[in-house]
N, C-alpha and C positions, 0 to 999 in steps of 0.2 A: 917356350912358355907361351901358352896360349893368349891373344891381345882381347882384352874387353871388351866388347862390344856395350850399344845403349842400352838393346835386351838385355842382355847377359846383366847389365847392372842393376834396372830394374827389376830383375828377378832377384837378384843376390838380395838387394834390400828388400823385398816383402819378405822372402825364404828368412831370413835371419835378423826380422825387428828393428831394421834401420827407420822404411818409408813404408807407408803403406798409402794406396788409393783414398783420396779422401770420401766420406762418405759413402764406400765400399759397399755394404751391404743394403743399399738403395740405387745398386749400379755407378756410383760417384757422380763426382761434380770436374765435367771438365777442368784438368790443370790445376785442381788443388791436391794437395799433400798433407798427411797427417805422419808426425815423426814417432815414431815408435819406442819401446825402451831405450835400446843401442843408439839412436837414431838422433834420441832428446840429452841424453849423454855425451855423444859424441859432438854435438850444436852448441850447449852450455859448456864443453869445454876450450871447444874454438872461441866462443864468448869469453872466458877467464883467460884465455890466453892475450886478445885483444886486451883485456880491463887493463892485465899485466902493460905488456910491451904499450900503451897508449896512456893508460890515467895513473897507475903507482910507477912504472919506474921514470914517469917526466916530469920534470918541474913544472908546477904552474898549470897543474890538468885536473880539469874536475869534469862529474860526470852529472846526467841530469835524466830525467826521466818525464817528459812533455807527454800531454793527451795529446791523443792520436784525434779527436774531434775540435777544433778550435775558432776562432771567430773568421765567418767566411772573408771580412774584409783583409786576411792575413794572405790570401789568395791573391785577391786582387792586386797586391801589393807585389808581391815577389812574382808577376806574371804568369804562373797559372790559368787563372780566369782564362788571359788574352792568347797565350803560345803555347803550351801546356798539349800538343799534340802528335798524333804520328803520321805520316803519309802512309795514305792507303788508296787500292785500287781495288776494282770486282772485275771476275770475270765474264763476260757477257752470254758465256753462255751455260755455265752449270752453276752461277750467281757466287762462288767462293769469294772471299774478302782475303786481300794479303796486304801486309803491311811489308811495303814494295823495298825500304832499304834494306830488312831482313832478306827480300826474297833474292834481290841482286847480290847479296854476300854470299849466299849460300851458293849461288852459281860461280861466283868467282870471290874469294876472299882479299882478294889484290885491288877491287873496284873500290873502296873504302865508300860504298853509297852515303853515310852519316855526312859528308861532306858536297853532295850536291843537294842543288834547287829542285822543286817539285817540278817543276819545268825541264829539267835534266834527268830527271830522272823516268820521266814521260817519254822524252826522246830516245833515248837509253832502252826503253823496254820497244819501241818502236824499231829502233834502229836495229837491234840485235833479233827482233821480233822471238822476243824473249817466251817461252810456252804457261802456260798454267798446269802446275803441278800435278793437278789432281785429273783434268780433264785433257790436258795437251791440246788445247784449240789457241791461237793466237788473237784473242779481240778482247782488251781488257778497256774498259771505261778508264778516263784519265785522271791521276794522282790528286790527291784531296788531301784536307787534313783531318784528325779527329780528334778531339781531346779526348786525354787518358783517367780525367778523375771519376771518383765515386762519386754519384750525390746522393742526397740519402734528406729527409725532413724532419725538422726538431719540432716537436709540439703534436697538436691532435688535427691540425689543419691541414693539408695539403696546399700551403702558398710558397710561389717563390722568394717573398721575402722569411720565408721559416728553412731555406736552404743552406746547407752545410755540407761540408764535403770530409771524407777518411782523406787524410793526407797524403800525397804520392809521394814522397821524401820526408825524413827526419829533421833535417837541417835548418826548417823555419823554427822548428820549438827551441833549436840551439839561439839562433836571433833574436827571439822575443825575448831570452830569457837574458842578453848579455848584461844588460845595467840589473839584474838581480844576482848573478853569478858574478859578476865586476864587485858590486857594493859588500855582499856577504861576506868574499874571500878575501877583500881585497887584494885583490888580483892587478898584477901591474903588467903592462905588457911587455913579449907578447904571452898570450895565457890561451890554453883550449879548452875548451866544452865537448863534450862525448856524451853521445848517448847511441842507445844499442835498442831498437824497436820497430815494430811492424810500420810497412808501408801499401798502398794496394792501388794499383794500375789497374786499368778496363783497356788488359792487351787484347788487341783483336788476333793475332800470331801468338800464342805463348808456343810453348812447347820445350822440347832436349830434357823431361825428366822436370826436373827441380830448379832447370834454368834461364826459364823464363816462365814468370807465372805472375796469375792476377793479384795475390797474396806474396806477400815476400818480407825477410827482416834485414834489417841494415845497422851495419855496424859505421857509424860516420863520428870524425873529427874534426873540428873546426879551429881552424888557430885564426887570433884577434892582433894585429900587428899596425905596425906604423908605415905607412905607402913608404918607397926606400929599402926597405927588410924585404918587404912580399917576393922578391924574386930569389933571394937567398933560401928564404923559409920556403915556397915551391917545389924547389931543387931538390931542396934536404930531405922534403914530404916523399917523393916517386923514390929516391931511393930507399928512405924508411920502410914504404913498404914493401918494396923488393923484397928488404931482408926479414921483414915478418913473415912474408913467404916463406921463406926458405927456413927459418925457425920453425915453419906448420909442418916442412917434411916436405914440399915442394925443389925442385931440383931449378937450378938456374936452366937450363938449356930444352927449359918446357914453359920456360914467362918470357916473356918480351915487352918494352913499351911501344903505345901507339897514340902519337902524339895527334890530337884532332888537327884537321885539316880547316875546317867551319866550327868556329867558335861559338856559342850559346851566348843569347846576349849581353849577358850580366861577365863574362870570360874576357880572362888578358891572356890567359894561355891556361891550357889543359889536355892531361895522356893519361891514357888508359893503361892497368897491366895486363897482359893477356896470358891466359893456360892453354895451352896445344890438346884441350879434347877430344873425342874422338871423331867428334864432328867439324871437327877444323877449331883456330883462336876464338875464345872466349872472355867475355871483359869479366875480371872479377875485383876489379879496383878502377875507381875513378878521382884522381887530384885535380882541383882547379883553383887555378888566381880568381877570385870572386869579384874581386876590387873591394871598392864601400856599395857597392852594388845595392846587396841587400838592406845593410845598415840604413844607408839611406831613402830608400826607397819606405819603410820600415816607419822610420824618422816622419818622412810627410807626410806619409797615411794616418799614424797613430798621433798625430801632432807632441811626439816627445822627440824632447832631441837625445838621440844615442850617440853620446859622443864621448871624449876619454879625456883627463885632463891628465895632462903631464908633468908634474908638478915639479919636474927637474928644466924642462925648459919654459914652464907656466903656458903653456899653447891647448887649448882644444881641438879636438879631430876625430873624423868619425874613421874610426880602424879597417883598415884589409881584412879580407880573410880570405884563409887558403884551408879549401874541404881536401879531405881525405877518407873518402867512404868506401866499405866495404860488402859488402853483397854474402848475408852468412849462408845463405844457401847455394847460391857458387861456390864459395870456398868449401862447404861440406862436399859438395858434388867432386869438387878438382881435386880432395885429400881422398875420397873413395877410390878414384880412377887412379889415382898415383898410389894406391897402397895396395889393391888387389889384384890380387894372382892366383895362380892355376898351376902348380909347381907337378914337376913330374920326379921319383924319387927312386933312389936305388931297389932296385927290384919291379920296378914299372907302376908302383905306387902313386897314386895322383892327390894330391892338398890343396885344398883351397885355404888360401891363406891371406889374412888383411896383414900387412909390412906396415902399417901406422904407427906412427912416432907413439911409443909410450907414454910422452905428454899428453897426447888426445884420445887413447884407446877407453871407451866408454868401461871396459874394466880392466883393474890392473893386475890382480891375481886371479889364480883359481886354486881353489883348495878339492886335493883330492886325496879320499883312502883308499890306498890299496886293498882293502878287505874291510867293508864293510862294517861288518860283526865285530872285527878284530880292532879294527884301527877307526872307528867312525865318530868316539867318544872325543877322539883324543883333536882329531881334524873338527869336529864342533866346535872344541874349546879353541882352537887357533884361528878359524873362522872367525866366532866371535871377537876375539883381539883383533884381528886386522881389519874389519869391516869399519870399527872406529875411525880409523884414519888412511882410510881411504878403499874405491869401489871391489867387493870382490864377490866372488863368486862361488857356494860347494854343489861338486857334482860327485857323484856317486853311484853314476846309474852307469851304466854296460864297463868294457875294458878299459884302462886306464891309458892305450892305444887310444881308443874311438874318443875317450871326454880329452884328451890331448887335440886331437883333429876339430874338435867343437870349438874350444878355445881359442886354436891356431883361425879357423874362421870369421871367429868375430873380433880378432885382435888384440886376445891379450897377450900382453906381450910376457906375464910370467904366469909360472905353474907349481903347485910345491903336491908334491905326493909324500901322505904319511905311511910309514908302517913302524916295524918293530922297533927299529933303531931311533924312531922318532919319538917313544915310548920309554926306552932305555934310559938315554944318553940326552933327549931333545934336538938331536938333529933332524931336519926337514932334506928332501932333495929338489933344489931345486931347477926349473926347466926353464930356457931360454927360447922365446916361440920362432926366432928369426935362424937361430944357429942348431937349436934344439941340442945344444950339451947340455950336459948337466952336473951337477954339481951340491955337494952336500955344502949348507946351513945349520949355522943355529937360530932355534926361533927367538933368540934375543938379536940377532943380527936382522932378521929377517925384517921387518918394518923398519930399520934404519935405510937397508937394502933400497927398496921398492920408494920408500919416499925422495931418496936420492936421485932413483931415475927416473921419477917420473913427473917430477917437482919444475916448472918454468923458473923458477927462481934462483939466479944465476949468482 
């Protein structure tokens, strides 16, 4: 079985309406992405999958929906303004910019660079007289920092007091919003806020495709707990989403945890999960102990106090909280590369085939007539019925070989072909895209069928 390469996937997804170049036919915009049909399907349903396993099946979880433009003093507060940056270097003599802990992992994935000082990591590229990529000369200017936000001006003036920034993380609109999500729900602790929304970083490195970009959406949880809990509710979060993983169709012995080494300053402890890409481990989850960190910080700025009464021991306190955020365009990237394949088949026949859990496949059947003329009325009428309750697809153009092979490409995982007997009698045949038997149906079965297996709801 042939292994995927980063090309190979990039092409798969233009070829077949996953991703395409953003702004493509003005030659694009570096490192932005536009999702395509299959692409915004497959994204919204990794999305329903989170809403599931994070805000209906937990107690005590709601979900919120924050603008993404908000009052700059909320910056200042949760330290953006001040640390909100990356180390970076240039190279002195063809001017490239690299952001140096990217650049030391990619040479060795074992240095864990996120863990050294810009001073170490100065050393580091000195001592190893580490090369520049592009130009292979060794003389890089020394390590800096840069902040990663947008800014952008509200109003018709161009003043720095009219500055505002697009937010690099979700997680503050969860904090602003806890004493209205507290009071509304009354929500007792501990309780989570969820929210699922764009975020937008001025990477100077992006790059691997869709996994690291200036643009990006995150799916993040925040749980509101009483300092005491915070380490139990941690624990419970890193493995949580292990097994979210592994409900996406992710295999255990392609994740790993990577527990930071240098903590972030607001951090009592914090691990990453990683996917074995093909470019080496990739973070596509981040858990952290936050402490009251934010909350208070939040508190002095805004002069409100956020705090929780506890009305079983009459005490106020301003709550922990432990994130659990997700990266949905990681996780799309990590389910492409774990479901795509190159199968070679009896007779020397070659398929390209997505193996994607039938929970996430952007469609679930395909409806096909065997003739046309003959059987095309009858396959309309059952199309129509099934599109109601949920995505399908009728094709009807070349053999019922080659719109099989279409299918099997883009992941659906079932197929039903009609003909005569389907006319008769009302049964359907149906086709399994992973095993490709098949098997007769009746179309009173059939939407029981497909909503069964394709259904998160356990």
């Amino acid at each position: 079985m042939k292994k995927i390469s980063m090309d190979d996937m990039v092409g798969y997804c233009n070829q077949y309406g996953f991703i395409f170049q953003g702004s493509e036919i003005y030659d694009g915009l570096a490192n932005t992405w536009d999702y395509g049909p299959l692409g915004t399907r497959l994204k919204n349903n990794i999305k329903d999958a989170w809403r599931y396993y994070f805000i209906q099946r937990r107690n005590n979880s709601f979900e919120v929906d924050a603008d993404i433009l908000m009052n700059p003093t909320v910056w200042k507060a949760s330290g953006h303004l001040d640390s909100f940056s990356d180390p970076l270097m240039d190279c002195k003599e063809c001017k490239t910019r690299f952001r140096v802990d990217n650049l030391l992992d990619e040479l060795d994935s074992e240095i864990h660079a996120d863990g050294m000082s810009m001073e170490e990591m100065s050393a580091y590229v000195k001592e190893h007289n580490i090369k520049c990529p592009k130009c292979g000369a060794s003389n890089f200017t020394d390590v800096r920092q840069f902040n990663l936000m947008f800014a952008t001006q509200r109003g018709v003036t161009d003043t720095t007091t009219n500055t505002i920034y697009l937010r690099p993380e979700n997680a503050q609109g969860e904090y602003v919003n806890f004493l209205n999500v507290q009071r509304t729900m009354r929500a007792k602790l501990p309780f989570g806020i969820g929210q699922i929304g764009k975020a937008f970083r001025n990477e100077i490195t992006p790059g691997n495709f869709t996994f690291r970009t200036i643009e990006f959406e995150q799916m993040e949880y925040q749980t509101f707990c009483k300092h005491g809990t915070d380490e139990e509710i941690y624990d419970e979060f890193k493995e949580y989403g292990m097994n979210f993983f592994k409900m996406l169709g992710l295999p255990g012995e392609k994740l790993r945890f990577h527990d930071h080494e240098k903590l972030a300053h607001y951090a009592k402890a914090a691990c990453d999960i990683e996917y074995a890409f093909p470019f080496g481990w990739g973070e596509i989850n981040g858990t952290h102990n936050r402490t009251d960190f934010d909350l208070t910080r939040h508190s002095e700025f805004s002069n409100r106090k956020l705090e929780y009464f506890d009305n079983t021991t009459n005490e106020k306190f301003i709550p922990y909280i432990i994130e659990s955020t997700y990266g949905v365009d990681r996780v799309v990237l990590a389910v492409l590369f774990e479901s795509l394949a190159e199968e070679e088949l009896e007779g020397g026949d070659v398929r390209t085939v997505l193996r994607i859990s039938p929970k996430l496949a952007p469609i679930k059947l395909n409806v096909l007539p065997v003739v046309k003329k003959r059987h095309g009325e009858k396959a309309m009428e059952i199309y129509n019925l099934c599109k109601r309750h949920f995505m399908t697809t009728y094709d009807e153009t070349g053999s019922i070989g080659k719109r099989y092979r279409r299918g099997d490409a883009i992941g659906t995982p079932y197929a039903i072909s009609i003909d005569d007997e389907t006319i008769e009698d009302g049964t359907v045949t149906l086709r399994d895209r992973d095993t490709m038997s098949q098997r007769k149906v009746s179309v009173d079965e059939l939407i029981a069928f497909i909503l069964e297996n394709t259904s998160f709801i356990e």
